[in-house]
N, C-alpha and C positions, 0 to 999 in steps of 0.2 A: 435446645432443640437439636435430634440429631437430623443432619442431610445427608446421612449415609447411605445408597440407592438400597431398596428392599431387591434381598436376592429372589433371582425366578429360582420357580422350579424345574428342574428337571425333566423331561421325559423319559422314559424307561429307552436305554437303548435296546435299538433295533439293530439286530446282525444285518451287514451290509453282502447281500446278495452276489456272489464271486461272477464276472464273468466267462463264458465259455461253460463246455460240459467237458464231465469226463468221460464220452464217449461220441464220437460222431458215425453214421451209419449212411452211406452215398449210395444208391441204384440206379443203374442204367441198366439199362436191356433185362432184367430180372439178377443181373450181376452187383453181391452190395458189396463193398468195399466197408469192412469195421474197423473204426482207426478207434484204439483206444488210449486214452493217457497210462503211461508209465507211472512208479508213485510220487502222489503230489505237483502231477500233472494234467493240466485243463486243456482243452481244447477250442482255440476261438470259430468260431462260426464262420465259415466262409462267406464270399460277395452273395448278392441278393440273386443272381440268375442259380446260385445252387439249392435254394429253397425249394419248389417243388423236388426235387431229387432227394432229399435228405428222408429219412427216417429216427423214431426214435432205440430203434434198435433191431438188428438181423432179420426177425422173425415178426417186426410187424410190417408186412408186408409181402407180394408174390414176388420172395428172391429167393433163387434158383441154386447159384455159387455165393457160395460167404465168403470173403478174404478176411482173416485175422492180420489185423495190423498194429504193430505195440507202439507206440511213438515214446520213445526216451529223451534223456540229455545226457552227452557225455561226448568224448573223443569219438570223432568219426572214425572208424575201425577202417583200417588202409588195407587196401586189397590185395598186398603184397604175395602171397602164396597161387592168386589166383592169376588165371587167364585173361588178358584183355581180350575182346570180343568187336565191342563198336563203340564208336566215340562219333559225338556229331560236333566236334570241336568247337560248339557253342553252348550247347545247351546241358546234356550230359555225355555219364559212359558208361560202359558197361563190362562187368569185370566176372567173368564164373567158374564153377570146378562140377565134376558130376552131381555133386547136391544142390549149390545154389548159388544165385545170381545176386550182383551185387551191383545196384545204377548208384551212381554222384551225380551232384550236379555240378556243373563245370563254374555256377556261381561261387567264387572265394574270399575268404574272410583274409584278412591283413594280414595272418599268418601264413596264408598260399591253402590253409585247409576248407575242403566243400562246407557249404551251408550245410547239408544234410546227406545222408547215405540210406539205403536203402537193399535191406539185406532181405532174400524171400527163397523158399524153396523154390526146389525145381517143377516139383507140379503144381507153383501158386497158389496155397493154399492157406500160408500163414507167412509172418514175416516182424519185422522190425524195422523201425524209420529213428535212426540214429542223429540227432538234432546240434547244432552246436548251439552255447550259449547265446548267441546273436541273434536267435531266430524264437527265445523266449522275452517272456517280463513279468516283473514280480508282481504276486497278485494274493497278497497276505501270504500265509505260508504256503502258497502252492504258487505254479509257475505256470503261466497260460502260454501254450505255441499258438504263434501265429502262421498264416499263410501254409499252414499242411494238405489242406484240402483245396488244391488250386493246379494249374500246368507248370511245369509237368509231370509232375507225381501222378498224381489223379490218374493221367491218362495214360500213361505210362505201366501204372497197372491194369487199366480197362484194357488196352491194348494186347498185353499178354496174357491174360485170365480170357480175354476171346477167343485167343487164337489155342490156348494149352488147354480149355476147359469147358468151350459152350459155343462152341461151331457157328462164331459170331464174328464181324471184323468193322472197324469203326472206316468208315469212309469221308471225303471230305467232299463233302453234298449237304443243299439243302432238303429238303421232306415236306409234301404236303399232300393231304388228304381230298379228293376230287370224287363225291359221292361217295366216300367210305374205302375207296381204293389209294394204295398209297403211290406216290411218284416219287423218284429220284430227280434232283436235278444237278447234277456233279460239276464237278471242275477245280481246279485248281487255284489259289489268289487270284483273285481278280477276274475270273471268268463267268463273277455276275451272278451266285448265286443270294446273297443281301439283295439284289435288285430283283431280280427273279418273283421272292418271297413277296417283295412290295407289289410288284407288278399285278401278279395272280391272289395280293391278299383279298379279294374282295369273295374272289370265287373257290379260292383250294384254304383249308384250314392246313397251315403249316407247323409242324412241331420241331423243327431247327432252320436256319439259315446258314447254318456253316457245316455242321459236323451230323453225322446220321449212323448209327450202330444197329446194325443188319444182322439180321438171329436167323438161324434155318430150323427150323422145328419139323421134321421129320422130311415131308415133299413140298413146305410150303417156307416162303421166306417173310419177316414178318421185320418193317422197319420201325427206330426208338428216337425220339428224341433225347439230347443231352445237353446239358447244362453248360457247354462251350458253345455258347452264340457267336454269330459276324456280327457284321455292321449296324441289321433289323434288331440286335435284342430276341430273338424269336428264342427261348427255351423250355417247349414242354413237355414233363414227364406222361407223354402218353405213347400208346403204336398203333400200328395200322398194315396190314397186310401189303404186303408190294405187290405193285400190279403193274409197274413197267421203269424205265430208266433213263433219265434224259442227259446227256452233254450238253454242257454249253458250248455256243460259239456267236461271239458276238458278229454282227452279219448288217448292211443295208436294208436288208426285207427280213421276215418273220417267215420262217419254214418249221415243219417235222419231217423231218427223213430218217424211214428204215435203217439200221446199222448191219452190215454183215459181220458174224463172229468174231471173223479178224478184227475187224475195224472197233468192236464192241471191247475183244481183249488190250488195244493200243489203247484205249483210252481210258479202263478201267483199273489198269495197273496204277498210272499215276497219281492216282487219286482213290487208291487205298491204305491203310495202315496195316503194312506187311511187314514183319520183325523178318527179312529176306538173312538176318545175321545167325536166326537160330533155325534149324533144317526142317526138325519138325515142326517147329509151329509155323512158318515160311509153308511147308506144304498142306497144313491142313488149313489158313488162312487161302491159299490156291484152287484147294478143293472146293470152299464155299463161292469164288469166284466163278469157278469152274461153274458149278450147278448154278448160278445166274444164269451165264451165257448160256446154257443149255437151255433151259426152260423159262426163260422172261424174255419178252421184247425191249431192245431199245433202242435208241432215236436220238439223233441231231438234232438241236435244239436250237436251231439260227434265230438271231434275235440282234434287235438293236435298243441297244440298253437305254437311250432316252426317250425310250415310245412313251406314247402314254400312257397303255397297260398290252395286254397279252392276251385280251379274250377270247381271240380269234384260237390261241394255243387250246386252249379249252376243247373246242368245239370238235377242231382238229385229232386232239389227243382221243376223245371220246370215241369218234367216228374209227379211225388207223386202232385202237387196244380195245 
């Protein structure tokens, strides 16, 4: 008798589906950023608040500027020939010459060299994202990057393709929608804009909690949600026309108060994303400010962040815009 076990069969192998693509496609404000892999390069998919934002490629979709972005691996190319420009001695720098600009990140590998570099012309239009090996992993013969579509790359380009190409500037505000007109409600950390969002979720549809990318389209300004949420989570790729602009201040009682000019410019500078290191995009970033304060109302926004909502703001805001 044999007891030899009876061999199974088989099933036919099945190719084992790589993850990542080799192309990722990000939109904000009608602006897409096109990160492509280099060869034999994958693309992993960013965190879940960049889902609505994504696209499957430049043109499916109402986007406006396309940035070509080539993601490689190899030596971060050292900026030696060129200009330093700005350094935020934590985060990155920025290194240029009359054709193009070149950000590191100040994060370094064990050899002292950046995670990645980031070389692009000077009218942002195309570019390369120079990877070091640390920031891949093997994924059969191709090599999947991680963490490329994340801060602060991402915004880093948003930031300047606003300011060089689409008379747009990303503000650090939340956004929500109060009958179909859009509000700012700005401030800086911790000035309550996550709280804000909760406050007024019941009555305003809000497309960010943290960050708001403001477009001017000829005489009108038209606010974007983006995929850099606060505290709420809130990240929706939709817009809404602006219809006015709030500061916070956190306060004992709940007010709206009128801003004068002045007082609209003191507060709107710091809680813009103004590249003040490069002249012209610093002044046409300015200019879209400028045409705010000219033609939009805004308002102090007194509030005491353990209320237990804001409706009263509502009614207020309705009645004063």
């Amino acid at each position: 008798m044999n007891d030899a076990p009876t061999p199974r069969k088989r099933s036919p192998a099945t190719p084992r589906a790589l993850p990542g693509t080799t192309a990722l496609c990000l939109s904000v404000a009608g602006m897409c950023l096109h990160f492509r892999g280099g060869e034999h390069i994958r693309l992993a998919a960013p965190i879940d608040c960049y889902a609505p934002f994504l696209r499957a490629s430049p043109v499916d979709g109402p986007c406006i500027d396309t940035i070509e972005m080539e993601v490689i691996q190899g030596d971060v190319p050292r900026p030696d020939l060129l200009k330093p420009v700005f350094d935020t001695g934590d985060a990155w720098e920025l290194w240029a010459d009359d054709r193009r600009c070149v950000f590191r990140t100040r994060i370094r590998q064990d050899n002292n060299q950046p995670l990645w570099s980031m070389t692009i012309d000077r009218g942002f239009n195309h570019g390369r994202i120079y990877c070091s090996k640390d920031l891949f992993v093997a994924s059969g013969k191709s090599l999947l990057a991680r963490n490329i579509v994340q801060y602060p790359l991402d915004q880093l380009l948003m930031i300047h393709v606003a300011a060089a190409r689409s008379a747009a500037v990303l503000l650090h505000a939340a956004g929500g929608s109060i009958d179909g007109n859009g509000v700012l409600f700005a401030g800086q950390s911790g000035a309550g804009k996550s709280t804000v969002s909760r406050l007024l979720g019941n009555g305003t549809r809000f497309l960010s909690d943290d960050r708001i990318m403001l477009r001017r389209f000829g005489s009108k300004l038209s606010m974007y949600g983006t995929p850099w949420p606060g505290d709420a989570g809130v990240a929706i790729n939709e817009s809404v026309p602006l219809k006015a602009i709030c500061f916070l201040r956190h306060a004992d009682d709940t007010s709206l108060r009128p801003l004068k000019p002045e007082e609209i410019l003191q507060r709107l500078l710091p809680v813009a994303s103004i590249p003040w290191y490069e002249s012209e995009l610093a002044d046409n970033a300015l200019n879209l400010c400028e045409f705010l304060i000219e033609h939009y109302p805004a308002y102090e926004l007194s509030f005491r962040p353990h209320a237990n909502d804001l409706s009263s703001v509502l009614d207020s805001f309705s009645a004063a815009a």
